[in-house]
N, C-alpha and C positions, 0 to 999 in steps of 0.2 A: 521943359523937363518935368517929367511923370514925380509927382512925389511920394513921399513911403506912403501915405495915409491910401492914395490913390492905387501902388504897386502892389499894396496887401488888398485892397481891395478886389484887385484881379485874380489874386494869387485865391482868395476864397471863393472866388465865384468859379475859377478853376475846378478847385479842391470839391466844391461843390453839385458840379455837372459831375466827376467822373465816380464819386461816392454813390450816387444818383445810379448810373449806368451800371455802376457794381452791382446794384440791387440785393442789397445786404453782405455781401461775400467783402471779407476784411484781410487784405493781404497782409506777412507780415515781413516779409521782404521784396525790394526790390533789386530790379537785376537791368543795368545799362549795357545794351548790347551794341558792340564796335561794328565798323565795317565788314563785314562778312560772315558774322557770326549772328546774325541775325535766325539763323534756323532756330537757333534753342528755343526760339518761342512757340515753334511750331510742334516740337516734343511734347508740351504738355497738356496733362488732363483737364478735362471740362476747360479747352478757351472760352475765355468771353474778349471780347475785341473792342477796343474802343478807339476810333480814328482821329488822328490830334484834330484835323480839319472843325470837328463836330464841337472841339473844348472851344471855350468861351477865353480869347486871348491868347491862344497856345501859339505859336509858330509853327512849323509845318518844314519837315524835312525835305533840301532838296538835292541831295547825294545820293548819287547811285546805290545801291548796296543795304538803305536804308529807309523802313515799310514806312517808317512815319507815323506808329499807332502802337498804344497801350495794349497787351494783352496779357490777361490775368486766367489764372489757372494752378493747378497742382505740380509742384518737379518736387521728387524727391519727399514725396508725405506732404508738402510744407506748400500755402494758399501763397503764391509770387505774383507778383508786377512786373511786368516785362517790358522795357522801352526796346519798342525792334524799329531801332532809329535813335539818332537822340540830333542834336542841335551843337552847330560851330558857330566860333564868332567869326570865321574867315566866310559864313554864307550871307553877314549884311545884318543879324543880327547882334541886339548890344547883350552884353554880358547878362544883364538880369532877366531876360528872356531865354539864354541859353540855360541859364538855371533854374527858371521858373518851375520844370518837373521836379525838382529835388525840393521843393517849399511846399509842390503839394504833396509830396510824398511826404510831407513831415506831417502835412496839416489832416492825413489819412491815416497818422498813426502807426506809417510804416517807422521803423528804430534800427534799422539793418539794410546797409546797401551795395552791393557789390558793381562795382565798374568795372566794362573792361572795353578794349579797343584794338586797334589794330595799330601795330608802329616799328618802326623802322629801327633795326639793330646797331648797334655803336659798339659794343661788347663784343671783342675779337674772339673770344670766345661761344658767341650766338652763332643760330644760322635759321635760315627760311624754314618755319613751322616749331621753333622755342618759344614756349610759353612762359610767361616771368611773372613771378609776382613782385606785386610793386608795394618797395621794405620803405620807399620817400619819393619825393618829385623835386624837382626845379620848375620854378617859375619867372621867365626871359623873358617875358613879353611885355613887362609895365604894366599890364592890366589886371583889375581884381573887380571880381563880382561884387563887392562887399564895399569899393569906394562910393561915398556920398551917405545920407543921411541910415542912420543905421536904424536896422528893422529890429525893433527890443522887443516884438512879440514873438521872435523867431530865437534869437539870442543875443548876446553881451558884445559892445562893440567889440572889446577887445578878447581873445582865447588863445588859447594854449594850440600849439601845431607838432608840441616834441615828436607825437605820437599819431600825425594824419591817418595814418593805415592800418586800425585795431592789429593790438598787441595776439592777442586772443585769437584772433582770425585770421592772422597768420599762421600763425602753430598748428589751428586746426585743417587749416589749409595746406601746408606742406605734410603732416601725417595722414590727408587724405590722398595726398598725391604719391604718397610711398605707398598707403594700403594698396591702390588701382596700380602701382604698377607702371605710373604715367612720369615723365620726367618733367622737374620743374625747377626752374633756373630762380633767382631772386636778382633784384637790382633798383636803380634812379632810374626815374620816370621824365625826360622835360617836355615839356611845353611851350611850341612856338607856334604861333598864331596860324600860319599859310596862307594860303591855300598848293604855292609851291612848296617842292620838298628840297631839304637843306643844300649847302653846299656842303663843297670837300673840307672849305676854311671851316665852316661853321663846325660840320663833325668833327673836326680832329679841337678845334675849342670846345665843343660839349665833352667829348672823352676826356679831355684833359682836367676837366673841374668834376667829373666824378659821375655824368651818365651812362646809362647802362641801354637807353631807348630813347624814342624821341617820337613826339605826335604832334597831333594837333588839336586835340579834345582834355577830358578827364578833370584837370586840376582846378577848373571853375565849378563844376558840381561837387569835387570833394570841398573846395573852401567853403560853398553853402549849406553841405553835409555838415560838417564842423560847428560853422556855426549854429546849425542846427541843431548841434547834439545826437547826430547821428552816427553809428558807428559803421565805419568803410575798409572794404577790402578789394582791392586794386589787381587785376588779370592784363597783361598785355598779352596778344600773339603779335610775336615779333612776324611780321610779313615779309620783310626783303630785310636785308644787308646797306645801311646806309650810303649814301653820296661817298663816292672815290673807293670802297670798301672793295667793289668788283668793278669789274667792265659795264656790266649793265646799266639797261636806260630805265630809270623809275616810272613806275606808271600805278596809275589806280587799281588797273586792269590787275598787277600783280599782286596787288596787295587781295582783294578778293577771291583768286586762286589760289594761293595760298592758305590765306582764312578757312578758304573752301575744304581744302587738302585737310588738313587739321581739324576741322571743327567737330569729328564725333569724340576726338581725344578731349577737346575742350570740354566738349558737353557733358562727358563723364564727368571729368572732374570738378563744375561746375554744381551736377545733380550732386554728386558726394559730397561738395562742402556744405550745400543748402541743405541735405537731410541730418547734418548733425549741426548746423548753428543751433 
């Protein structure tokens, strides 16, 4: 087993190559982009592209729908980081690898990080292409990025969770979403491992304890955000209608046509929260 002394060791040599690749350019936000939503990184000004393959310990995307590479550039006025891709723990990697982008995001001085994803609607009130901001999470799975020897160059074993999802960045988030005009749901986020998608039991038991969405990503890089002392603000695009919800048969497939359908709404509102954080 990898120890902290050894896992911050990565984590710099990481942080290291991709400061390197910047060649000076100092992002100050970053943006994790879900399945299907991966364009946004192609909207902005002056890319620079950094391929995870090429970081030194990175893992390597390998879900449809997601490029696998860093690219950095202007949305919105504002110098961003763009993970067009990001990492699950239902692809075989262990937690601290799936969060290892979010440590070097720390250790680059980024302080602002917006996640979002693609996930599956519980809320009888959603439907295919609602965008939700995410107000908390549940976390089902037993697992945490943070178990075993704690990293205190990063932060405090123990912190505070009242407030996972900036207070601030919400507000500014939903008044961005009334300026454009774009509609925007709020709700609970959970997280269950997968790689299959839920049952009917299982939905109508997340509905019942107070979700609003359901994935398979997210809540391991905001608890490293956190600890980090990073401030997070949380986007799902609801893609389908959860297990027993409809007739239909879940597939990947939908979840990316969907994203697809949707994503220039996303991307507005996306460019508009990042040009006023």
């Amino acid at each position: 087993m990898m120890t902290a002394a050894e896992y911050t060791r990565q984590v710099q040599e990481a942080a290291a190559y991709v400061r390197s690749a910047l060649g000076g350019r100092r992002p100050e936000i970053a943006i994790t982009l879900g399945s299907g939503l991966g364009d946004l990184a192609e909207r902005l000004d002056a890319p620079l592209t950094i391929p995870y393959k090429e970081i030194p310990h990175f893992p390597v995307s390998t879900v449809s729908g997601h490029k696998g590479q860093f690219v950095c550039g202007k949305l919105g006025g504002k110098e961003v980081l763009c993970m067009q891709g990001r990492f699950h723990y239902y692809e075989g990697y262990d937690l601290k690898q799936v969060t290892m982008p979010v440590r070097v995001m720390k250790l680059l001085g980024i302080d602002s990080l917006l996640v979002t994803n693609a996930a599956g609607g519980i809320n009888t009130g959603f439907h295919a292409g609602t965008l939700m901001l995410i107000e908390d999470h549940l976390n089902l799975t037993g697992e945490n990025p943070l178990i075993g020897e704690n990293l205190d160059a990063f932060g405090d074993r123990f912190f505070d969770m009242t407030v996972a999802y900036d207070k601030e960045y919400r507000t500014l988030a939903k008044a961005t979403a009334e300026e454009l005009n774009i509609p925007l749901a709020t709700g609970v986020y959970a997280w269950l491992t997968g790689p299959n998608f839920e049952t009917p039991a299982e939905i109508r038991y997340l509905r019942t304890i107070g979700a609003d969405a359901v994935g398979m990503s997210t809540v391991p890089e905001v608890l490293v955000a956190r600890h980090s002392g990073i401030r997070v603000l949380g986007i799902s695009c609801i893609t389908n209608l959860a297990a027993g919800m409809t007739d239909n048969t879940l597939s990947h497939e939908e979840v990316k046509e969907t994203a697809d359908r949707v994503q220039n709404e996303f991307i507005r509102l996306v460019t508009g929260i990042v040009s006023r954080i």
